[in-house]
C-alpha positions as CSV (number, residue, x, y, z in Angstrom):
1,X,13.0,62.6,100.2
2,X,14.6,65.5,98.1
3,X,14.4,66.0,94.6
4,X,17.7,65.4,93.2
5,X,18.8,66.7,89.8
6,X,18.6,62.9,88.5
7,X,15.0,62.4,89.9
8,X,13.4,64.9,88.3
9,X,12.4,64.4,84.4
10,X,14.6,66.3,82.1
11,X,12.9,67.3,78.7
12,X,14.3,65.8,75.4
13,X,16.6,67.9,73.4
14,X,15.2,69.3,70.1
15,X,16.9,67.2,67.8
16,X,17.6,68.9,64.1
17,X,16.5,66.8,61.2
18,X,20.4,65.5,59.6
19,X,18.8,65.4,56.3
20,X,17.2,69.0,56.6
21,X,18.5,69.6,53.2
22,X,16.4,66.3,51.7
23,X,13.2,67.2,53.1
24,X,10.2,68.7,51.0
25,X,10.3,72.5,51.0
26,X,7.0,73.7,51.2
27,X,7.3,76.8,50.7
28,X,8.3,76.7,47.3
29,X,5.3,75.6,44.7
30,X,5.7,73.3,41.4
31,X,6.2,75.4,38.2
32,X,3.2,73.1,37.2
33,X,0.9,73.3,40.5
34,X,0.9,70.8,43.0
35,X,-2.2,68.6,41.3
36,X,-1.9,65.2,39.2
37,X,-0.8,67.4,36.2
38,X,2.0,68.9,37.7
39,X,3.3,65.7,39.0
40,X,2.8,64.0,35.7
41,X,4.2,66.8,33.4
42,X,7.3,67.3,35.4
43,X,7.9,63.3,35.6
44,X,7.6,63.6,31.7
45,X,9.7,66.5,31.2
46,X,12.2,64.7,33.2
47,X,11.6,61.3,31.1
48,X,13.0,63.3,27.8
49,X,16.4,62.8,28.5
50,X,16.8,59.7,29.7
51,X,18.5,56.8,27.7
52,X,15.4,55.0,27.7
53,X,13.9,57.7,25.9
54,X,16.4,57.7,23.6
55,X,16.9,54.6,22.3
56,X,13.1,53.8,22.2
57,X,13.0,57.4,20.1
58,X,15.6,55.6,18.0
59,X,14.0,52.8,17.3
60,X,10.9,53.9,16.3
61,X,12.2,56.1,13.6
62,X,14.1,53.1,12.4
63,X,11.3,51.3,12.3
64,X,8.6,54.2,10.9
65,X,11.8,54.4,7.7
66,X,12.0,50.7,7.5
67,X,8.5,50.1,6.8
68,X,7.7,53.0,4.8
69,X,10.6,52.7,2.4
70,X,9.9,48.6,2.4
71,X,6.5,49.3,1.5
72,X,5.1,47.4,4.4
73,X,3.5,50.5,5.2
74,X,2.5,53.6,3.7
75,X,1.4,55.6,5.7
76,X,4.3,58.4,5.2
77,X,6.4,57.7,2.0
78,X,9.6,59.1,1.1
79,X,9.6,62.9,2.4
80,X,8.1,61.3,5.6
81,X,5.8,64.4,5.9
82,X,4.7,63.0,9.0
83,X,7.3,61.9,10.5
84,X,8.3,65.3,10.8
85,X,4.8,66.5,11.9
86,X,5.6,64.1,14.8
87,X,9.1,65.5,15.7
88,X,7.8,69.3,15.3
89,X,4.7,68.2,18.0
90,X,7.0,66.7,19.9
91,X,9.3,69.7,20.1
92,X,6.9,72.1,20.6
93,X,5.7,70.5,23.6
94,X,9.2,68.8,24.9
95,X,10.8,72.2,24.8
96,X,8.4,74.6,26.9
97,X,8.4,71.0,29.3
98,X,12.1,70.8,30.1
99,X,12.2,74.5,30.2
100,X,9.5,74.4,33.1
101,X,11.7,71.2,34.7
102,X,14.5,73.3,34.5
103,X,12.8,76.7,36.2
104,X,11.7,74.0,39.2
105,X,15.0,72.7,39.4
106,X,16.4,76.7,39.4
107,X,13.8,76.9,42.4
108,X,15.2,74.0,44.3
109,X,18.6,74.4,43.6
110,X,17.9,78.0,44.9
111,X,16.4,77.4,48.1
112,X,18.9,74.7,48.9
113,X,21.5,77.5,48.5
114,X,19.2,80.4,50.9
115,X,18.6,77.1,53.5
116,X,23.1,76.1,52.9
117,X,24.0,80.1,53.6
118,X,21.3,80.3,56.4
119,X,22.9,77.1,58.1
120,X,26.6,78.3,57.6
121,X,25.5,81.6,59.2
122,X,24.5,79.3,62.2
123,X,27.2,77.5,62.2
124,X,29.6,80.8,62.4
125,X,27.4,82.4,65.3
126,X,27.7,79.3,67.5
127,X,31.2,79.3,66.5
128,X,31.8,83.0,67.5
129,X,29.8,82.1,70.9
130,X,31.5,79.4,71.7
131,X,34.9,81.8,71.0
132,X,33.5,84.3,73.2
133,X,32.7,82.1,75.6
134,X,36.6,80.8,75.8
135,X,37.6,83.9,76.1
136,X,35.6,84.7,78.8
137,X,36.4,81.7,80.4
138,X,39.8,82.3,80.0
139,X,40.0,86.1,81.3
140,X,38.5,84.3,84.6
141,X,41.0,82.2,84.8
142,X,43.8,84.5,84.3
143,X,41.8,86.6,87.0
144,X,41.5,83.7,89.1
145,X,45.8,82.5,88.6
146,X,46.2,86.3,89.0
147,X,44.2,85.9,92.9
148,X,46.0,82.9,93.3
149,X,49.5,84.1,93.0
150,X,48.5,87.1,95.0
151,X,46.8,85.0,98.6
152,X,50.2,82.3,97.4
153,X,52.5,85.5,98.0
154,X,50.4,86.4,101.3
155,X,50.3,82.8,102.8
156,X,54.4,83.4,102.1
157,X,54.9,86.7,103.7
158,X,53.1,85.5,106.5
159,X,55.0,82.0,106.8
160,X,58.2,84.4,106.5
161,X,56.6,86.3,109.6
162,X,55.5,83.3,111.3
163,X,59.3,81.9,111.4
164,X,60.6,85.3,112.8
165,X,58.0,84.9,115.3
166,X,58.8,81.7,116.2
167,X,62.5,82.4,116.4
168,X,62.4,85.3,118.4
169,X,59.8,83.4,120.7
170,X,62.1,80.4,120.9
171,X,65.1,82.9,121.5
172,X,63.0,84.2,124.3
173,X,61.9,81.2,125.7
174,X,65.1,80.1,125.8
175,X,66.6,83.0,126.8
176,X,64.3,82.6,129.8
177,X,65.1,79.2,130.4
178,X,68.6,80.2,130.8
179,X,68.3,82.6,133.0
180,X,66.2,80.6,135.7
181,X,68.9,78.2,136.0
């Protein structure tokens, strides 16, 4: 039995990931490291401006005011000394945190831009094959209509040819017959 092109096995197409933009990029490192501190510190970084955030924030100044100036508590009275502390701490490290949230984000927003240009210049080289290849394909046709017309012109001539031929023959013929009777 011959192989056919159906009986032998063909190999699988390399599909392209569709969501080649959403994968991990691992070429590019976290601002922070890749360890349980990075993660961590860039989820917190992250957490600082969220609404959750800020309404907790909120309300436990409200309440650290509320108990100080009731005199529930007094821990920090009236200039709130350490209130402020706690805002200044929390600045110092909240700022260099988003700032380090932001450079990673820089990084991804980057690369998604090299790996978006890359695949546009793909998508413009298969398009300028695939123009090539049309015209090429369509030069050969035109070269092929061009034979065409030229063996349709021959095949008239020589029907032309082969009806004075066949006139003159039949003249003869006749011609002929005429004669022997």
């Amino acid at each position: 039995m011959q192989d056919t092109p159906t009986d032998s096995p063909q190999p699988a197409p390399q599909e392209t990931p569709k969501i080649r933009f959403h994968l991990p990029l691992p070429h590019i490192g976290r601002v922070f490291g890749n360890d349980w501190f990075a993660l961590k510190a860039e989820a917190f970084a992250r957490f600082f401006g969220t609404p959750v955030f800020l309404i907790a924030q909120t309300i436990i100044v409200i309440v650290w005011i509320a108990l100080n100036v009731a005199g529930s508590a007094n821990f920090d009275v009236y200039p709130f000394i350490l209130l402020n502390l706690a805002f200044s701490l929390q600045a110092a490290y909240a700022a260099p945190l988003i700032l380090l949230a932001q450079t990673r984000q820089a990084d991804r927003d980057k690369a998604h831009a090299v790996a978006d240009a890359l695949h546009r210049e793909e998508l413009a080289n298969a398009s300028q094959t695939r123009l090539d290849l049309t015209v090429e394909q369509n030069l050969s046709i035109m070269a092929l209509l061009e034979q065409n017309t030229r063996l349709t012109e021959s095949v008239k001539e020589m029907s032309e040819r082969i009806e004075i031929l066949t006139r003159q023959m039949h003249g003869k013929m006749a011609f002929e017959d005429k004669d022997r009777s």
